[in-house]
C-alpha positions in Angstrom: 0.0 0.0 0.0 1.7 3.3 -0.8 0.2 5.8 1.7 2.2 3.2 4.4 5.4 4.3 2.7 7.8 6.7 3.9 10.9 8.2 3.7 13.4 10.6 5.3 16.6 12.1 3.4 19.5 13.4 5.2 22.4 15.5 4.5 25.0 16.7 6.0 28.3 19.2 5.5 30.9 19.2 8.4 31.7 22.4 7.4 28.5 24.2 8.1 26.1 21.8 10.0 26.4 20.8 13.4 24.9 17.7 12.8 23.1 16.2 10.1 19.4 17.4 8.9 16.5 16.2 7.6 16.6 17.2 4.0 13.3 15.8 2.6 10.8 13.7 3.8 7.2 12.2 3.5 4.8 9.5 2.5 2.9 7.9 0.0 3.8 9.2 -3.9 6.3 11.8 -2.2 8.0 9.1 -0.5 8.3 7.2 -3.7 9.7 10.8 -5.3 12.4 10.2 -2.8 13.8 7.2 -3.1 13.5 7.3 -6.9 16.0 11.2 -6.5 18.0 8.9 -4.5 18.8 5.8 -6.8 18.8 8.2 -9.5 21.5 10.1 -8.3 22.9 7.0 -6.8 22.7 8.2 -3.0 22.5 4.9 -0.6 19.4 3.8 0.6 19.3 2.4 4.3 16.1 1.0 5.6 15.0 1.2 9.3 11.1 1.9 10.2 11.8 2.8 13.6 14.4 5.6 12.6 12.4 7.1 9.7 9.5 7.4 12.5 11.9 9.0 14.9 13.1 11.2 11.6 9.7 12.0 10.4 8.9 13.8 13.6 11.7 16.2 12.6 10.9 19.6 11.2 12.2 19.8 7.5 16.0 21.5 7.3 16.3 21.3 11.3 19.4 19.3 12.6 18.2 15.7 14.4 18.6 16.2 18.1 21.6 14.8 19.9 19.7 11.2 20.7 19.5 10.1 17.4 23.4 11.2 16.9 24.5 7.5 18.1 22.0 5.8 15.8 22.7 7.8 12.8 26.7 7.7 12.9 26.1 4.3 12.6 24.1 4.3 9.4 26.9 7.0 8.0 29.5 4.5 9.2 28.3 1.8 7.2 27.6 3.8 4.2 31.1 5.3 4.2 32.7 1.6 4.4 30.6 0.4 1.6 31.2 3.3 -0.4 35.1 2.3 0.2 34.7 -1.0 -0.3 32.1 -0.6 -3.4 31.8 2.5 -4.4 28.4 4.8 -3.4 26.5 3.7 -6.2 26.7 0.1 -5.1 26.4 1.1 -1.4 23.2 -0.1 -0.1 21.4 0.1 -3.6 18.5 -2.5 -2.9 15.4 -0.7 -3.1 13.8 0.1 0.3 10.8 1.9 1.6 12.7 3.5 4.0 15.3 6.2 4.8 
């Protein structure tokens, strides 16, 4: 069902932000606008329901607050060490419904 779809993209740049922020987000056909930006412009999909609920209660362009920090280095972790091991447009590239 589509309207049960959702997605939450993040960016980040240590050289302005203090952490990373929600970038985009949303359900249903914008959800699915998403994650098709993303695999178009081969950015790595990750999918966890319980983080994109935490995410989604994030106002758009505001910074997640320091108690997702742990939970989200993690995901960057693992995408940088696939990206260095595969490349980012192999990183995580199975489609997902999720972050």
């Amino acid at each position: 069902m589509m309207a049960d779809k959702k997605a939450v993209a993040l960016g980040y740049d240590p050289e302005v932000d203090i952490a990373p922020k929600v970038i985009a987000k949303g359900d249903g056909r914008l959800a699915e606008r998403i994650i098709a930006i993303a695999e178009e412009e081969g950015i790595p999909l990750y999918s966890s329901p319980d983080l994109v609920a935490s995410l989604m209660k994030i106002d758009l362009d505001a910074n997640i607050p320091p108690e997702l920090y742990r939970v989200v280095a993690q995901v960057l972790a693992l995408v940088y060490r696939l990206d260095g091991e595969y490349g980012v447009r192999s990183a995580l590239r199975r489609p997902s419904s999720q972050t």
